[in-house]
C-alpha positions in Angstrom: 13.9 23.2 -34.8 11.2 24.7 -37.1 9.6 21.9 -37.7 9.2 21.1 -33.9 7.5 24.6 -33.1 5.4 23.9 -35.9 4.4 20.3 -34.9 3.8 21.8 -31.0 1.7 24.7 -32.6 -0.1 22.7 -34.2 -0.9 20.5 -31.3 -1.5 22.8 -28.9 -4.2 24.6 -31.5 -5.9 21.3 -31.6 -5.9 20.3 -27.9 -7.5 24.3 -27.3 -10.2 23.6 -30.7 -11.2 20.2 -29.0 -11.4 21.7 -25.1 -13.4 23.9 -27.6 -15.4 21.6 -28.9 -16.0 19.5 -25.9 -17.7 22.7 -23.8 -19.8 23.1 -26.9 -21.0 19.3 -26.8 -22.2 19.9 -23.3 -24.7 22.3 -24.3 -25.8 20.9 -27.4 -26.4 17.7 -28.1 -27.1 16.8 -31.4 -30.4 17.1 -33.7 -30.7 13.2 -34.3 -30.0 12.4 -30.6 -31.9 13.2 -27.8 -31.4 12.9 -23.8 -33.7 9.6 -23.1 -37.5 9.1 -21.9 -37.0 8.2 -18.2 -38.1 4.2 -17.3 -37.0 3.5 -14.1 -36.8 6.2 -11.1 -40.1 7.6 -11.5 -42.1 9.5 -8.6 -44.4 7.0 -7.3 -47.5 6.2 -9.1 -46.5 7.1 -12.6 -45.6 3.8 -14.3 -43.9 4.7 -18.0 -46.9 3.6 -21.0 -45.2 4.5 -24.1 -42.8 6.2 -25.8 -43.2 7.8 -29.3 -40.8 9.7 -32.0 -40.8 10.0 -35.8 -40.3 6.2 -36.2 -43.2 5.1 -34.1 -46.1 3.8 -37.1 -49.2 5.6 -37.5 -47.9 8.8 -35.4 -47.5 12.0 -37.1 -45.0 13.1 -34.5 -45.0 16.8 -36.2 -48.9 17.0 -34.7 -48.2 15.5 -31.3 -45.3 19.0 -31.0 -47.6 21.4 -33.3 -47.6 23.8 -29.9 -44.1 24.4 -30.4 -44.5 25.8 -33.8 -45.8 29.5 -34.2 -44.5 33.4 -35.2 -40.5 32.1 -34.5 -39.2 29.8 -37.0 -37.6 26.5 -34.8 -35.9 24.8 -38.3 -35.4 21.0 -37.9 -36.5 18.5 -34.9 -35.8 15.5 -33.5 -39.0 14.4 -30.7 -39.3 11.7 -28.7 -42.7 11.4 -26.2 -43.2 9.5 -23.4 -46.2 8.7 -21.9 -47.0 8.0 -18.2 -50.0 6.7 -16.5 -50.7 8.0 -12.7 -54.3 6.8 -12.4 -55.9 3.6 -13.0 -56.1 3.3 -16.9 -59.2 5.2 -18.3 -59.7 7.6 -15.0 -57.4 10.0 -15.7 -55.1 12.2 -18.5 -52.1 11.0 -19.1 -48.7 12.4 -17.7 -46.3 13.0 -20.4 -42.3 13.9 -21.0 -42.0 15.9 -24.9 -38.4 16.1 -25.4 -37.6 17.9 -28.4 -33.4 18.6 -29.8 -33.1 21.5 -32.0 -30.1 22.9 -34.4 -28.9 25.4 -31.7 -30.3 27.1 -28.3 -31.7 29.7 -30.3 -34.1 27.9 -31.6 -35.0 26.2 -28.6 -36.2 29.6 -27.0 -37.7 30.0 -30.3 -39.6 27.1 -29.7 -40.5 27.6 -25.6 -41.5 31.3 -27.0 -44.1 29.9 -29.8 -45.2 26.9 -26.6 -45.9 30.1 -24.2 -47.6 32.4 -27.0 -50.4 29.9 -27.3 -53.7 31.5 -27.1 -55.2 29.8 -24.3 -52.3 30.9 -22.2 -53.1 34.5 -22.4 -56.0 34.3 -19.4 -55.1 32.5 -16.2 -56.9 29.3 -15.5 -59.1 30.4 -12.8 -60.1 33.5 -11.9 -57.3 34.3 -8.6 -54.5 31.9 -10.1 -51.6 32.9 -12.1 -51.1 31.0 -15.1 -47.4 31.1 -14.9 -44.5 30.6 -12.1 -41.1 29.9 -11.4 -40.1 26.7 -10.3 -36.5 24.7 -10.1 -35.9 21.6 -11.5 -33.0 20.0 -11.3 -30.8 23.2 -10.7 -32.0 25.3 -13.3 -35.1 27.8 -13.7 -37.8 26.9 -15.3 -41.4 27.7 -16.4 -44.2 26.7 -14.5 -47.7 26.9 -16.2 -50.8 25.9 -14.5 -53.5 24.7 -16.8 -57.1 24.3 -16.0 -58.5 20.6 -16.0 -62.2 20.4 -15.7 -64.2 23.2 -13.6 -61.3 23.5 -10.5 -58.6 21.3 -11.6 -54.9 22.5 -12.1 -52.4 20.4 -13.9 -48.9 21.3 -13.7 -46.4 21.9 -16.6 -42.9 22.5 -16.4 -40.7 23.9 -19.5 -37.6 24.3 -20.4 -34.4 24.0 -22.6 -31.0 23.1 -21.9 -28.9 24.4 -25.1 -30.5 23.0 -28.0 -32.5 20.5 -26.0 -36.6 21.7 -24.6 -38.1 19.5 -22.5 -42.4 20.0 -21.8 -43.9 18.2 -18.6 -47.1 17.8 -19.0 -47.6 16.4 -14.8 -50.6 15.7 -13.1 -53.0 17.6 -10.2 -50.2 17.3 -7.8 -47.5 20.1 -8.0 -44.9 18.2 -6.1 -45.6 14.9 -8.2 -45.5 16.9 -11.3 -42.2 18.3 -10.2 -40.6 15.0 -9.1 -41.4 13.5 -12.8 -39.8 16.7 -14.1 -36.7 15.8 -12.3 -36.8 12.4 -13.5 -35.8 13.4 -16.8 -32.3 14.7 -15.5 -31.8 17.3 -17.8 
């Protein structure tokens, strides 16, 4: 009879440590995987160019995230980029999707902290415009920051993390564009 209460114990503390386990996988997702670039779905106009991470030759993916590095230490990360075109090739900046997957969520708001300390965020882009704002994507907060592109231009940028995952839009000229290809990422 022992034996059995020690067998059901023992069960019933592992069922509870992987129900455990399982909530903690939802937030986190681990450092060497990473939620993927979105292909197919995209708002229309932006058609999907590339996509770079560590692996991609002659890309020093550590420069291509050096904005998310700063006074808070972020430890390891895993990147992947994507890169959209909205405008005829050569007309326009490119759109892109930075997806970055860090040890823990800590260090993802490390990292969105060192993004939003950057010095040219400090002044708004034009003089009457607020540089940041909130905005909802997919069912969460997130940061909005309007950046100046030429003499009147705004491009819209959307961040933020989901546990141990960050994700950066970098959008177009069009807010609700920009917004629709930060929903495209799903996260």
């Amino acid at each position: 009879m022992e034996v059995m209460k020690l067998k059901c114990a023992i069960c019933m503390v592992s069922v509870i440590f992987l129900i455990a386990l399982g909530s903690a996988a939802e937030e986190n997702v681990s450092i060497n995987s990473l939620p993927a670039i979105p292909r197919e779905n995209l708002p229309e106009g932006f058609k999907l160019l590339a996509i770079k991470d560590a692996s991609t030759q002659g890309v020093n993916i550590t420069e291509e995230i050096k904005d998310f590095f700063g006074a808070e230490n972020i430890g390891p990360v895993n990147v992947t980029v994507g890169i959209y075109t909205w405008a005829p090739l050569g007309t326009a900046y490119d759109s892109k999707i930075t997806l970055l997957s860090l040890e823990n969520e800590d260090s993802a708001r490390a990292a969105i902290s060192n993004y939003m300390s950057l010095p040219e965020f400090k002044t708004p882009p034009y003089k009457g415009y607020s540089r940041f704002y909130t905005a909802i994507i997919n069912g969460h907060n997130t940061t909005e920051i309007r950046d100046a592109v030429g003499d009147t231009g705004l491009r819209y940028l959307y961040l933020w993390n989901k546990g141990n995952v960050v994700v950066l839009v970098e959008g177009n000229g069009t807010r609700d564009k920009s917004m629709e290809l930060a929903s495209a990422t799903g996260i």
